[in-house]
PAKE-227397 format. One line per field, with one value per residue (C-alpha): residue number from 1; residue in three letters; x, y, z. Coordinates in steps of 0.25 Angstrom, whole numbers, m for minus. Example, Ala and Ser with C-alpha at 12.3 -4.5 7.8 and 13.67 -1.06 7.14 Angstrom:
BEGIN
i = 1, 2
aa = ALA, SER
x = 49, 55
y = m18, m4
z = 31, 29
end
This chain:
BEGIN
i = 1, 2, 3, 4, 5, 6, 7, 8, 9, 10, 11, 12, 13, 14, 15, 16, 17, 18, 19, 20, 21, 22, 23, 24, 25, 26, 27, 28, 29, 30, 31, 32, 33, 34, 35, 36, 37, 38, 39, 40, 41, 42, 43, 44, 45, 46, 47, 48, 49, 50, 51, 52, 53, 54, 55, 56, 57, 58, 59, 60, 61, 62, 63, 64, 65, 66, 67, 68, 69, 70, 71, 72, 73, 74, 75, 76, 77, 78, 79, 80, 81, 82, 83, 84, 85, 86, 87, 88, 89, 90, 91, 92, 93, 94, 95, 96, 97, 98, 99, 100, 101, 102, 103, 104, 105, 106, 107, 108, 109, 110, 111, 112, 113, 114, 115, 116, 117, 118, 119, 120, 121, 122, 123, 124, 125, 126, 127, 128, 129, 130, 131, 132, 133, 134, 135, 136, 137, 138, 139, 140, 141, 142, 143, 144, 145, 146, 147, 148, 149, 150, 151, 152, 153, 154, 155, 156, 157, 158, 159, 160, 161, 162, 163, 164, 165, 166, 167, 168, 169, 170, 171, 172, 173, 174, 175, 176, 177, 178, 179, 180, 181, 182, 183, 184, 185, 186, 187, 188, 189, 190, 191, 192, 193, 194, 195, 196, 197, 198, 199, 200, 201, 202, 203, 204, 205, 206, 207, 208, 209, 210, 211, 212, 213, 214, 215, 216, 217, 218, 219, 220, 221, 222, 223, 224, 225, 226, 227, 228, 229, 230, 231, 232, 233, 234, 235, 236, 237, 238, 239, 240, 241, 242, 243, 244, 245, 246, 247, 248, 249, 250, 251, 252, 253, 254, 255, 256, 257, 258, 259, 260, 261, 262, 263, 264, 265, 266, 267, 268, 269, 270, 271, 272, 273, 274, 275, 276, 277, 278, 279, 280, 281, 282, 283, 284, 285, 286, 287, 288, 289, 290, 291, 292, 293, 294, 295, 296, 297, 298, 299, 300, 301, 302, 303
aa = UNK, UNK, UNK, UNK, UNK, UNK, UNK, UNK, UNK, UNK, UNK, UNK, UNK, UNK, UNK, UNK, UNK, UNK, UNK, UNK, UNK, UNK, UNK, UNK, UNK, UNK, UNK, UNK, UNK, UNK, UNK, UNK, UNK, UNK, UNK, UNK, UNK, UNK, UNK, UNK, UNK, UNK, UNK, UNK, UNK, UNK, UNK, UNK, UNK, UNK, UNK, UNK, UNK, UNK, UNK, UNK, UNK, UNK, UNK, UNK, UNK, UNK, UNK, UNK, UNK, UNK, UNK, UNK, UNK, UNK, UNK, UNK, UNK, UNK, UNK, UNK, UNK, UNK, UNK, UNK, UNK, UNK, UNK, UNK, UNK, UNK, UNK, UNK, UNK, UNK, UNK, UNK, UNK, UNK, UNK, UNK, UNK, UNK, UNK, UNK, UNK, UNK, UNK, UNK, UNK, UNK, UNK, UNK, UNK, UNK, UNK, UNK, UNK, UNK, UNK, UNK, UNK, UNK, UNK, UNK, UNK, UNK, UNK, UNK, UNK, UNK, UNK, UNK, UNK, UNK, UNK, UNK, UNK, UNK, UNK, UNK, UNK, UNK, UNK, UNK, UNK, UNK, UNK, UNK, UNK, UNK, UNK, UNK, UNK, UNK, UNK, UNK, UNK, UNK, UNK, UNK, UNK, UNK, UNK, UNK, UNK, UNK, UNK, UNK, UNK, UNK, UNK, UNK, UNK, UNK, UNK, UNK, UNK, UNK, UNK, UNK, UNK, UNK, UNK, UNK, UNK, UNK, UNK, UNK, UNK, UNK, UNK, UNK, UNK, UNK, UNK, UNK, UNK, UNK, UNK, UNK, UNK, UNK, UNK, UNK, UNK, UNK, UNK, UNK, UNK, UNK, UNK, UNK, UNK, UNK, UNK, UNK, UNK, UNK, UNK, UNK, UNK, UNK, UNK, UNK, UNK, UNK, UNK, UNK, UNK, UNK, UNK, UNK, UNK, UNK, UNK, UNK, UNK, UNK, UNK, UNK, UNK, UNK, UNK, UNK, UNK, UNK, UNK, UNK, UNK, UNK, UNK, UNK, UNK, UNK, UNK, UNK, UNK, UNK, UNK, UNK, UNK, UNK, UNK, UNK, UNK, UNK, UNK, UNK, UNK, UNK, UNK, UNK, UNK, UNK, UNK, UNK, UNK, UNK, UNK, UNK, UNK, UNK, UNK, UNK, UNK, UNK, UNK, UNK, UNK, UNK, UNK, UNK, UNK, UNK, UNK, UNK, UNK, UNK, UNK, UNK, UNK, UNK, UNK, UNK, UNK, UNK, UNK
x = 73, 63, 56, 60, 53, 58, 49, 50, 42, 41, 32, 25, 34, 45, 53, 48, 46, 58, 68, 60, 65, 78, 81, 74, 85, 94, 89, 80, 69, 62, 45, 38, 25, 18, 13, 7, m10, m12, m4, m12, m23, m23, m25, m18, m5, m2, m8, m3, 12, 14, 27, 30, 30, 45, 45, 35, 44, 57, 52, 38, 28, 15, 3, 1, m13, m18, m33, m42, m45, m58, m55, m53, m37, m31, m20, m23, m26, m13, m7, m10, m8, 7, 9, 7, 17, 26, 26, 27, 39, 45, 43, 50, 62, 59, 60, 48, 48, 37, 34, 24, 20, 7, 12, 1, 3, 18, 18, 8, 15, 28, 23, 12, m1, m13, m23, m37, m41, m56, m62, m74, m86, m98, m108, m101, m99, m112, m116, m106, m109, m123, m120, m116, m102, m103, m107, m95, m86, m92, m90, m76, m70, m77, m69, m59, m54, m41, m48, m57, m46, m39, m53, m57, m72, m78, m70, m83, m76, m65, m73, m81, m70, m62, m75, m75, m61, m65, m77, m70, m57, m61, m50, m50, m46, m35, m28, m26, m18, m8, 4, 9, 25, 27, 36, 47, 58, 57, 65, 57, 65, 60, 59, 60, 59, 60, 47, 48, 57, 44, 34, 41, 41, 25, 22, 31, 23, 9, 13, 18, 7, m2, 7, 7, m10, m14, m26, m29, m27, m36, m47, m45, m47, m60, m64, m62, m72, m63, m69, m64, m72, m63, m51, m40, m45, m44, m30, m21, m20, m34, m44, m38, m39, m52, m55, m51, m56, m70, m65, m64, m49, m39, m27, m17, m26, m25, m10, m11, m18, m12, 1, m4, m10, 2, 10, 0, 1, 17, 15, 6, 16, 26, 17, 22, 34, 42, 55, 59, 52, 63, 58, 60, 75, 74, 82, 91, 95, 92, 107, 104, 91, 98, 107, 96, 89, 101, 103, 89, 88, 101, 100, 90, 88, 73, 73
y = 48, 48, 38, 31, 21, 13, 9, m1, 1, m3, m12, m25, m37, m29, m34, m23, m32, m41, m29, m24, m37, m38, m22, m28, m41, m28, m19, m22, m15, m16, m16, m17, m9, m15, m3, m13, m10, m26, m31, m26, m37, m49, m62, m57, m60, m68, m59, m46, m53, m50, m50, m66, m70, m70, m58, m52, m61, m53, m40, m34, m30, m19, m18, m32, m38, m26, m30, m38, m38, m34, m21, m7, m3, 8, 20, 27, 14, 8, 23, 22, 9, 12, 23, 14, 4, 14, 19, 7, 2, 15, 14, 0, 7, 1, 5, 4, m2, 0, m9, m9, m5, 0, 16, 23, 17, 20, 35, 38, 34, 39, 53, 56, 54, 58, 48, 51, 37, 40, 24, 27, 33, 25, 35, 48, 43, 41, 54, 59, 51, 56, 70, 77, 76, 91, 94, 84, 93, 106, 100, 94, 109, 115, 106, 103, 111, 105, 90, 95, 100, 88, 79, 78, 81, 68, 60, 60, 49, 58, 70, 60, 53, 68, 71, 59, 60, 76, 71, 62, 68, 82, 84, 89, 78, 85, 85, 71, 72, 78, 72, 72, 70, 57, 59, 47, 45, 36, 27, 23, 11, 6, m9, m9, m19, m18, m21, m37, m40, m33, m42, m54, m52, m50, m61, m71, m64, m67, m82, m83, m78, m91, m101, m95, m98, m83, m91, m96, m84, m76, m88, m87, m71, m74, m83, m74, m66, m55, m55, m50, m37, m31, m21, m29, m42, m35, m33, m39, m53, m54, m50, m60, m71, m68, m70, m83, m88, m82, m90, m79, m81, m91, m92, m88, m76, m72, m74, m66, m55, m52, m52, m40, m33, m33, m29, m17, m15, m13, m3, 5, 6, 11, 23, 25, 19, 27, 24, 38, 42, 46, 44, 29, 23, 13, 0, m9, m18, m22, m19, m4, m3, m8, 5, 14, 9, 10, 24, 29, 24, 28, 44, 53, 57, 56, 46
z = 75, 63, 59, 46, 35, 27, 14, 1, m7, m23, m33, m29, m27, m29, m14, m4, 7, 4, 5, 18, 23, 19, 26, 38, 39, 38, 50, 61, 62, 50, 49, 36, 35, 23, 12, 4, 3, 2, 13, 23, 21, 29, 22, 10, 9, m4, m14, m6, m4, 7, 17, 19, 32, 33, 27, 40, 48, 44, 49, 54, 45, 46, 38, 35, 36, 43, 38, 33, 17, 19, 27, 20, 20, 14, 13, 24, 33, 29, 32, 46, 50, 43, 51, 63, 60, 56, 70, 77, 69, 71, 86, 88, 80, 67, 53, 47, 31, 22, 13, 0, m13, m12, m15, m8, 6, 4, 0, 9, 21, 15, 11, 22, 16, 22, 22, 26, 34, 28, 23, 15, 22, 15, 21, 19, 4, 2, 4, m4, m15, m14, m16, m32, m35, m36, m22, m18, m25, m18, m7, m10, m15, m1, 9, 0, m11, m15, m16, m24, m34, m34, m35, m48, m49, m55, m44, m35, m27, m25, m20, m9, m6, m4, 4, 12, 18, 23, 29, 37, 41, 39, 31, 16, 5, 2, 14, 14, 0, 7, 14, 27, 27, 37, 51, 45, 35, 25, 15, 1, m5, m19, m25, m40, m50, m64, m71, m75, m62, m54, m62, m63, m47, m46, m54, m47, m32, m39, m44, m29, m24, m30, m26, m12, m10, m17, m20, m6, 0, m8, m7, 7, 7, 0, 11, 20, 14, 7, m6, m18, m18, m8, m12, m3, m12, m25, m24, m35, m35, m26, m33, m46, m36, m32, m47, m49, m35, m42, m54, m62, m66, m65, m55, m68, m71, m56, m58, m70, m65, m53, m60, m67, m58, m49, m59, m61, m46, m49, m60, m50, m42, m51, m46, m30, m32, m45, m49, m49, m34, m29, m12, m16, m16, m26, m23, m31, m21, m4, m1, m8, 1, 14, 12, 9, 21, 30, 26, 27, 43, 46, 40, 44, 30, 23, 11
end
């Protein structure tokens, strides 16, 4: 039988995990994998919305609080642990149900990217950096000629960081632009909300995120020693309330600005998610995405 996914993707707070719960009440089985790049850090849980505890309680969920805020995580970590989970759901005789709106984790499971597991090699890059961008290039066109066509020149960054990955894997760059299709079926259901509806709902989430102890939880986080200049504490709604902790703002100028900058977050999502992508069935109702779902597990048909 092959092995089949399930996932709901769309725009931030626009009711991805709350549908993933109502299919559940619907059919046993059901496990979330969270595609979502800021759920995966402990500690954070009001700023980065996560499931509720009787949202976790209604049926199991992977990828949450996987590390600490201090420690490096990424696409290709995220890619692997994913790949894990999906196995052991589908080994228990689940359906596995992915969940988030960060785009790149999503596709990049759903499409088979390759994802070169290289974190940064601070010595390596120092010699690279040490060396004219010309000769980087040379080097670049010799071990890999269609990097160096697609690297624009003056993106020395690129060109090391295209150089790195071959040191490392002793594979060229461009090898790991490619795609690899993935041994599963899977079903793309899409949340969309008009633009004021989708709004209205992130600024309700942000004012219940301070009434919920936003501001303890991120005084706390500093506490623990994660401070501000770390990327997991930058996020939208963190690094604002690391500002006025440092009191550099004020609380309605966090509100303000997180505000926006989730509402940004939205529009950049417009990006992964179109209205017009036709892999996504876009949903106007739970009753309409019960009956897709039922039909998807029940054919052997790829959606």
């Amino acid at each position: 039988m092959t092995n089949k996914l399930i996932a709901i993707v769309g725009h931030t707070a626009s009711g991805k995990t709350r549908l993933a719960v109502e299919l559940a009440e619907l059919r046993t089985g059901f496990e979330t994998i969270n595609a979502d790049s800021r759920q995966v850090y402990r500690h954070m849980d009001i700023g980065t919305a996560k499931p509720t505890a009787a949202e976790q309680a209604a049926l199991p969920h992977h990828l949450i609080d996987v590390v600490d805020p201090d420690e490096p995580f990424g696409l290709a970590t995220w890619l692997g642990l994913a790949n894990e989970a999906l196995r052991a759901v589908w080994e228990r005789g689940g359906v596995p149900v992915l969940v988030g709106g960060t785009g790149q984790y999503v596709w990049a499971l759903l499409e088979g990217w390759r994802v070169p597991e290289v974190p940064p090699q601070d010595s390596l890059r120092r010699q690279l950096e040490g060396r004219q961008p010309q000769e980087l290039l040379a080097e670049l066109r010799r071990i890999d000629p269609e990097s160096h066509e697609f690297i624009q020149p003056q993106n020395v960054r690129r060109v090391i960081r295209a150089l790195e990955v071959f040191h490392v894997t002793g594979k060229p760059f461009s090898y790991w632009r490619t795609k690899e299709p993935p041994a599963f079926e899977w079903l793309a259901l899409g949340l969309r909300l008009s633009r004021e509806e989708l709004y209205a709902r992130i600024d309700a989430r942000v004012s219940a995120m301070i009434a919920s102890g936003f501001v303890d939880e991120v005084r706390r986080l500093r506490e623990m020693g994660y401070g501000r200049e770390l990327p997991a504490m930058s996020g939208i709604g963190y690094g604002e309330m690391c500002a006025y902790l440092d009191g550099e703002i004020t609380l309605q100028e966090v509100v303000a600005r997180t505000k926006i900058g989730t509402h940004r977050l939205a529009r950049h999502q417009n990006a992964w998610f179109k209205a017009g992508d036709q892999r996504i069935h876009w949903l106007d109702g739970q009753a309409k995405a019960s009956e897709i779902v039922a039909s998807f597990l029940e054919s052997g048909d790829n959606a």
